[in-house]
TORPA-4810 file (N, C-alpha, C, O; in nm, 3 decimals):
<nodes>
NODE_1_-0.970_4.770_-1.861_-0.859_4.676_-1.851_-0.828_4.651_-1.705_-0.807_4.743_-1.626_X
NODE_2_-0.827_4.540_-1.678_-0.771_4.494_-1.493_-0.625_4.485_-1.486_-0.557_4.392_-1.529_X
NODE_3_-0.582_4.600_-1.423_-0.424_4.564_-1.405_-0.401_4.597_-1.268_-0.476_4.672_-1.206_X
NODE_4_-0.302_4.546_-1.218_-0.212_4.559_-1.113_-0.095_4.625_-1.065_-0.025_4.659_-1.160_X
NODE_5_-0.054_4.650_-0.975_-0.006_4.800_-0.981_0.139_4.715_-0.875_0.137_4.676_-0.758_X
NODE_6_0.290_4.711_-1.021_0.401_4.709_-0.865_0.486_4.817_-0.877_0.484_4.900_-0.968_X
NODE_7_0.559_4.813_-0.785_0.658_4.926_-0.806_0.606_4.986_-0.734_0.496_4.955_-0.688_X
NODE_8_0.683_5.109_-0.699_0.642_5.272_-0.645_0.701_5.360_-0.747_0.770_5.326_-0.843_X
NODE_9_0.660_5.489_-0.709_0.785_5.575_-0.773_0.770_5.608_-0.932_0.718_5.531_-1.012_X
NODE_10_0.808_5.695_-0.954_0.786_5.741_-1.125_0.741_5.640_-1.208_0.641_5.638_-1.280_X
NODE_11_0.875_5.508_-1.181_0.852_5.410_-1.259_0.773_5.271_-1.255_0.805_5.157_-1.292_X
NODE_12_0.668_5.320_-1.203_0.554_5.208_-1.172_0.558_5.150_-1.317_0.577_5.217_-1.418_X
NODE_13_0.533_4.976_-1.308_0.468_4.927_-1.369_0.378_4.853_-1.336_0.356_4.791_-1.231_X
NODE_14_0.302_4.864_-1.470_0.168_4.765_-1.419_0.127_4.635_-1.524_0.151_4.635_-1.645_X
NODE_15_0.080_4.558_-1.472_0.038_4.409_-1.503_-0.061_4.397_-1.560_-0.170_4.429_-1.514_X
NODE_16_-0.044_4.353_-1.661_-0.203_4.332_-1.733_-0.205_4.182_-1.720_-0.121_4.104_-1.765_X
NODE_17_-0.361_4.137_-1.621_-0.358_4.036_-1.572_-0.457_3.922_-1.649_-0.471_3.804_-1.618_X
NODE_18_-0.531_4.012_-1.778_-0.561_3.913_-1.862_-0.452_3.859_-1.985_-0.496_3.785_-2.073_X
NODE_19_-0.366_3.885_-1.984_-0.279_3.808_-2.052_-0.166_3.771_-1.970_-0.085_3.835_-1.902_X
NODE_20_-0.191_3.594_-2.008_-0.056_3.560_-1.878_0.069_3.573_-1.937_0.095_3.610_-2.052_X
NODE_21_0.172_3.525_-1.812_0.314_3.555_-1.827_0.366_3.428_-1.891_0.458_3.423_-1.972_X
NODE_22_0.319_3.362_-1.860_0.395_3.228_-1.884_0.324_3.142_-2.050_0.247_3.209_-2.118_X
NODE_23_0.346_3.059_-2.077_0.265_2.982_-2.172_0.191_2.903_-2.133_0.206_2.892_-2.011_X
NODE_24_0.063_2.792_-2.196_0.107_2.701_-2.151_0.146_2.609_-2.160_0.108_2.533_-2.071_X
NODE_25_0.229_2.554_-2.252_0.348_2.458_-2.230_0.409_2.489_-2.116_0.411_2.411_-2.021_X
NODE_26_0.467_2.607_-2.115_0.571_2.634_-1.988_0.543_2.567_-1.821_0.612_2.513_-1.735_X
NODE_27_0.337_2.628_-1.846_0.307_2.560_-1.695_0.306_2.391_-1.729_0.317_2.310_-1.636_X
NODE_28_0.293_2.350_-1.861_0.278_2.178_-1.840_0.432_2.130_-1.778_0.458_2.047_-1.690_X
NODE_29_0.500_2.195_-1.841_0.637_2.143_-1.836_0.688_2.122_-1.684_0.741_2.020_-1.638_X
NODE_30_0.658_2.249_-1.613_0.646_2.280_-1.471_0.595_2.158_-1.363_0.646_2.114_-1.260_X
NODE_31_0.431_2.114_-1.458_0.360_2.026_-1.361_0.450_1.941_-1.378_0.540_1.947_-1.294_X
NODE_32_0.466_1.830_-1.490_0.522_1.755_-1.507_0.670_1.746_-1.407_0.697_1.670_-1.314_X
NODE_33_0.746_1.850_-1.466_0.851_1.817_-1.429_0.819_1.797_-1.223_0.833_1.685_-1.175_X
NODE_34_0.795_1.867_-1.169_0.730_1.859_-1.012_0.677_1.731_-0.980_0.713_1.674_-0.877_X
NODE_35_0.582_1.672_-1.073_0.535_1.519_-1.038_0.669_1.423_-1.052_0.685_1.333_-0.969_X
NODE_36_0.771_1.444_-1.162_0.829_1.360_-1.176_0.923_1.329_-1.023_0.947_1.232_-0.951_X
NODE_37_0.951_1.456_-1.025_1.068_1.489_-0.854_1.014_1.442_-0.746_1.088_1.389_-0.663_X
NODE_38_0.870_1.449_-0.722_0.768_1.419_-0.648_0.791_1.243_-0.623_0.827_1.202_-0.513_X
NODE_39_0.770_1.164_-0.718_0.755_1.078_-0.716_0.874_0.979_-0.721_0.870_0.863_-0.679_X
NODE_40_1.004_1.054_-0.790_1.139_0.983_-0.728_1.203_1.002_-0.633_1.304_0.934_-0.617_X
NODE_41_1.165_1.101_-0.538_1.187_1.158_-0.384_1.051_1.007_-0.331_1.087_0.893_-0.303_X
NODE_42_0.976_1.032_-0.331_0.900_0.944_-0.263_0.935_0.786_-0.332_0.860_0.706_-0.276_X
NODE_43_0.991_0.740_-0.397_1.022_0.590_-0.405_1.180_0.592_-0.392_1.225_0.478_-0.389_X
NODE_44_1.249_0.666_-0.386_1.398_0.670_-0.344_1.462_0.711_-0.179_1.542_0.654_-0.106_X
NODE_45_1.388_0.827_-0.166_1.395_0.906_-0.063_1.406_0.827_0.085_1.491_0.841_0.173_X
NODE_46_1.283_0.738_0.079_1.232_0.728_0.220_1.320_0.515_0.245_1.309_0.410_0.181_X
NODE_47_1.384_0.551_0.349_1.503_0.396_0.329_1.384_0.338_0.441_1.408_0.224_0.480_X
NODE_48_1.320_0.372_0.470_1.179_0.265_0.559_1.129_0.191_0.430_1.163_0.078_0.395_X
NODE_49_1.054_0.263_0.373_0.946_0.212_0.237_1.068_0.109_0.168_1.033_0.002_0.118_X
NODE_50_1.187_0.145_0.170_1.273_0.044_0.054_1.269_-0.096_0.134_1.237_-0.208_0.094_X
NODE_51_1.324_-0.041_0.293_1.307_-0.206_0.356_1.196_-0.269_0.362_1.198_-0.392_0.359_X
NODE_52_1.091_-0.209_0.372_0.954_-0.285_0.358_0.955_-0.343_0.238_0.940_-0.464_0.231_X
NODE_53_0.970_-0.281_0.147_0.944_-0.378_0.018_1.047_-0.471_0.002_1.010_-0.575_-0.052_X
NODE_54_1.188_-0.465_0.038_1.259_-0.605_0.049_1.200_-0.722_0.168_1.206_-0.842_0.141_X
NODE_55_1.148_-0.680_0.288_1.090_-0.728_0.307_0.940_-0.837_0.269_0.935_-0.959_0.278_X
NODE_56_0.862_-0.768_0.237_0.762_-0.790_0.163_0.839_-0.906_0.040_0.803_-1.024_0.035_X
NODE_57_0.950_-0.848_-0.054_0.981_-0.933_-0.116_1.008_-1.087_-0.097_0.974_-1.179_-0.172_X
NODE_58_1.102_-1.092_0.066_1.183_-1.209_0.069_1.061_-1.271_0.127_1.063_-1.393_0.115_X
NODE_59_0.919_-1.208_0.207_0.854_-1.313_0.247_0.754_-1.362_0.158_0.698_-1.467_0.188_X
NODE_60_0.717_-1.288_0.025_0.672_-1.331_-0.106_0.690_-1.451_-0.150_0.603_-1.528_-0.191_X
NODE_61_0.858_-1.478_-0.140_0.917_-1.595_-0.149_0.903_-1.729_-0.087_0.946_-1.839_-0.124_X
NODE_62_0.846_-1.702_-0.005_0.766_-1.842_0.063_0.678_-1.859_0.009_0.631_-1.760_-0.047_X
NODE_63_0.587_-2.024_-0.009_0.532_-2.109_-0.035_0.420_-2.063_0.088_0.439_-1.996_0.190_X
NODE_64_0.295_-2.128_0.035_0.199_-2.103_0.146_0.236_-2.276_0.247_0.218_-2.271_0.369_X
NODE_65_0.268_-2.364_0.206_0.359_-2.463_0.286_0.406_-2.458_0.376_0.381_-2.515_0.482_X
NODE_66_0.567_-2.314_0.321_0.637_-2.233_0.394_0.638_-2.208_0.488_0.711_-2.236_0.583_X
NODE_67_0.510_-2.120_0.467_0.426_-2.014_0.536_0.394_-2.076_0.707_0.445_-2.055_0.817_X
NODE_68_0.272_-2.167_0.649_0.253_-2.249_0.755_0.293_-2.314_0.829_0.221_-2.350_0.923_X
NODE_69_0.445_-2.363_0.817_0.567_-2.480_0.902_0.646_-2.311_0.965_0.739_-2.300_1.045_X
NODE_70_0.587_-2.226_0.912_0.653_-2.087_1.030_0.602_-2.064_1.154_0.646_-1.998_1.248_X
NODE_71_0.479_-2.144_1.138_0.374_-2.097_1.230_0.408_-2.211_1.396_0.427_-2.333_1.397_X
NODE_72_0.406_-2.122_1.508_0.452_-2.199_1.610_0.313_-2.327_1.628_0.217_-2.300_1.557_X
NODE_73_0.300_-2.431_1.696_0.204_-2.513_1.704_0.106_-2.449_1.804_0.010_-2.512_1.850_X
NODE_74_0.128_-2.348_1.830_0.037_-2.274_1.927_-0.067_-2.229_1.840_-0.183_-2.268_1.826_X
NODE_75_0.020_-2.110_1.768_-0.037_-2.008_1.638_-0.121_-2.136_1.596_-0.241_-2.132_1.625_X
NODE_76_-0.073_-2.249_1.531_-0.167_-2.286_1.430_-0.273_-2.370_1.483_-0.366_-2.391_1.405_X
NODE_77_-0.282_-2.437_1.629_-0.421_-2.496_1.689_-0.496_-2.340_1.686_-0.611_-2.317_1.648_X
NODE_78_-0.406_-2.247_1.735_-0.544_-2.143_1.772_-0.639_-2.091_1.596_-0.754_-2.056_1.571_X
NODE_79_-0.522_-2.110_1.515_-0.591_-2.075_1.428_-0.678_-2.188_1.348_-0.784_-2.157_1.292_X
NODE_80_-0.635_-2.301_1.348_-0.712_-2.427_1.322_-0.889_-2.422_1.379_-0.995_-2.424_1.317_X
NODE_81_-0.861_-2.417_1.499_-0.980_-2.358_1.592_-1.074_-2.239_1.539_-1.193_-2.226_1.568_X
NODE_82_-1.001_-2.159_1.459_-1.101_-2.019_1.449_-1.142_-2.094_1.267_-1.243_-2.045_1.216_X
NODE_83_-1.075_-2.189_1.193_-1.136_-2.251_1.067_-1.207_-2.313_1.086_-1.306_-2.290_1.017_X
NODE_84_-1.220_-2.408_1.161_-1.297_-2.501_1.207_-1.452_-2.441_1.207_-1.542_-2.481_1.133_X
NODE_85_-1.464_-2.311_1.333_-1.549_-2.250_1.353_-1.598_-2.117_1.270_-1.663_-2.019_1.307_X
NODE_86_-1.544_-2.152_1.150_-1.588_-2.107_1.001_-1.552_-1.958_1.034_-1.641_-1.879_1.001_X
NODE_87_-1.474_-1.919_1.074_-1.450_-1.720_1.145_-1.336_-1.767_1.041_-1.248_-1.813_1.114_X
NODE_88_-1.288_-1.781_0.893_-1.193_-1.776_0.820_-1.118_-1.611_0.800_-1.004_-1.586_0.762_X
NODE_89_-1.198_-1.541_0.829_-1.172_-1.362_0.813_-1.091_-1.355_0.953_-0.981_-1.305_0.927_X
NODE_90_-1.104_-1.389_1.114_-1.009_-1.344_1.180_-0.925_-1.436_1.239_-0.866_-1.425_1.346_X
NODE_91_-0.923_-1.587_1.112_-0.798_-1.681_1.115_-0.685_-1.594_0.965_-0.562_-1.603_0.968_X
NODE_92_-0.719_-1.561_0.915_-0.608_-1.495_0.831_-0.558_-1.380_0.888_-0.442_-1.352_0.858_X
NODE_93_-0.629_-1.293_0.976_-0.616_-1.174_1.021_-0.471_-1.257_1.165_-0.359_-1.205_1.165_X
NODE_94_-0.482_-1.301_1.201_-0.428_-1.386_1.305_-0.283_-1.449_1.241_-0.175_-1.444_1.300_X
NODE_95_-0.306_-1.512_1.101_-0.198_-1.516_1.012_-0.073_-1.431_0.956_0.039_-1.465_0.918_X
NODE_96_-0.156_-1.272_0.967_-0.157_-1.211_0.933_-0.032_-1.111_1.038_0.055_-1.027_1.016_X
NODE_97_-0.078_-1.169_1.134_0.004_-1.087_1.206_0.076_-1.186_1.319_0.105_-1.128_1.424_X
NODE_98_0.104_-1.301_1.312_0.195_-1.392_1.322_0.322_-1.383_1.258_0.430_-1.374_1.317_X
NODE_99_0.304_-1.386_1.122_0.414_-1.389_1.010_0.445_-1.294_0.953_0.561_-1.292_0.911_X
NODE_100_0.346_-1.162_0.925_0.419_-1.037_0.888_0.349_-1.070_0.745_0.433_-1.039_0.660_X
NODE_101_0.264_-1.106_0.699_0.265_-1.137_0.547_0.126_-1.075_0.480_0.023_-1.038_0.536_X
NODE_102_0.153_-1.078_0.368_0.014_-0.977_0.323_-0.142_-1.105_0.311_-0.146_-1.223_0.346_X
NODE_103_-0.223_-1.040_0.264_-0.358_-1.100_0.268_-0.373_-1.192_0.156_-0.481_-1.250_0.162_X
NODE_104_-0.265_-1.240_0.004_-0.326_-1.320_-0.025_-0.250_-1.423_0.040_-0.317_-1.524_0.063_X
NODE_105_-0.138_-1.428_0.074_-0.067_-1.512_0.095_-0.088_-1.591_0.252_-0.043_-1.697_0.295_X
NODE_106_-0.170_-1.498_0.308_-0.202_-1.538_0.431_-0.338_-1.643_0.394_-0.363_-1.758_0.431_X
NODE_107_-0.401_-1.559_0.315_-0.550_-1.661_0.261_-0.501_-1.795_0.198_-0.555_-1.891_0.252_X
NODE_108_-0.424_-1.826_0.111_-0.337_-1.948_0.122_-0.295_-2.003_0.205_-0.295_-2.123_0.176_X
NODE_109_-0.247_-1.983_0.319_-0.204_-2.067_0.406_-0.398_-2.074_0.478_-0.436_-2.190_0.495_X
NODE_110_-0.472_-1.997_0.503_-0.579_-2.060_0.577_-0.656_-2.136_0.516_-0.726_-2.220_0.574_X
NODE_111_-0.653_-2.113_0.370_-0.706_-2.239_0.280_-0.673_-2.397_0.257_-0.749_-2.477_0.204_X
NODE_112_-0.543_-2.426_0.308_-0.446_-2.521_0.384_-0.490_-2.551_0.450_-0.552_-2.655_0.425_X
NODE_113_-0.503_-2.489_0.612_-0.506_-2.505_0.703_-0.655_-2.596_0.729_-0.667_-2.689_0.809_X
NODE_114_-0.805_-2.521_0.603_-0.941_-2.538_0.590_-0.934_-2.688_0.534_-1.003_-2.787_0.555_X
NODE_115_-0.863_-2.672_0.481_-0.862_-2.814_0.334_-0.811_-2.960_0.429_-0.837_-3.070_0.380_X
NODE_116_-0.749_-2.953_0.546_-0.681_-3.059_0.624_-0.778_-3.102_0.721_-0.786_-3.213_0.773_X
NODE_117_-0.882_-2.953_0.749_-0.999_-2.996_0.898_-1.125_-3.072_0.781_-1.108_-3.084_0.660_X
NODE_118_-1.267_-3.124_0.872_-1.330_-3.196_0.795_-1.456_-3.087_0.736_-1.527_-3.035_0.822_X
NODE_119_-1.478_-3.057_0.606_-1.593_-2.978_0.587_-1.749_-2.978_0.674_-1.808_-3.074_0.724_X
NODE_120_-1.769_-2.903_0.672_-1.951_-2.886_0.743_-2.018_-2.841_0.631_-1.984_-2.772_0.534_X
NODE_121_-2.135_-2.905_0.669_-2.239_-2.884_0.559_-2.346_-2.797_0.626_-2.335_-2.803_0.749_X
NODE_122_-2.461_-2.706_0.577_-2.533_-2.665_0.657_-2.617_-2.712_0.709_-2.680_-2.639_0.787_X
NODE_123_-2.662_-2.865_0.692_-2.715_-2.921_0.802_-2.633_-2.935_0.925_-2.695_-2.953_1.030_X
NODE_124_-2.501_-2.930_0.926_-2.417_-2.934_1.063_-2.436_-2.822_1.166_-2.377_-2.825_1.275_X
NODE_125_-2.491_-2.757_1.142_-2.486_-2.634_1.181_-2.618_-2.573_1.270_-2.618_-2.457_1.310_X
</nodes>
């Protein structure tokens, strides 16, 4: 038998370590309950993550239209310029961090932006 030895003293006891202490329900209950705390500490807890997502929210709320009449006439020749020259990956990236806005909504506004210049064909090229 494998046991473990606590205590000192006359009244040692010892552990028999093939039968556990607990159940297991007891340990599910445990996990569970820990993930749950876990995870309303981390979506309650942290007042950064809450403003980001109101954030995120109110600029959701724009139109890719919107979006684009945000853009200074600087921002949008330079980025006109990078559609034109078919680099559409670091004209959204450029969008992207002009306006604060996530990637589809940025890909909407450069799809705008694509749809107004004149297409190339691969003979242009």
């Amino acid at each position: 038998m494998l046991a473990g030895r606590l205590g000192g003293g006359k009244g040692e006891t010892f552990v028999d370590l093939y039968s556990p202490t607990y159940s297991l329900m007891e340990l599910i209950a445990a996990g569970v309950a820990g993930f749950v705390a876990g995870r309303v500490t981390a979506l309650l807890g942290d007042p950064r993550r809450r403003e980001e997502r109101q954030r995120r929210a109110r600029e959701a709320s724009f139109t890719a239209r919107e979006n684009l009449e945000r853009l200074t006439s600087s921002q949008r020749a330079d980025i006109e310029k990078l559609v034109a020259a078919r680099r559409k990956i670091d004209a959204i990236r450029e969008i992207r961090a002009a306006l604060g806005i996530g990637l589809k909504e940025a890909k909407d506004v450069a799809d705008i932006i694509g749809a107004g210049s004149p297409s190339r064909s691969v003979r242009d090229v």
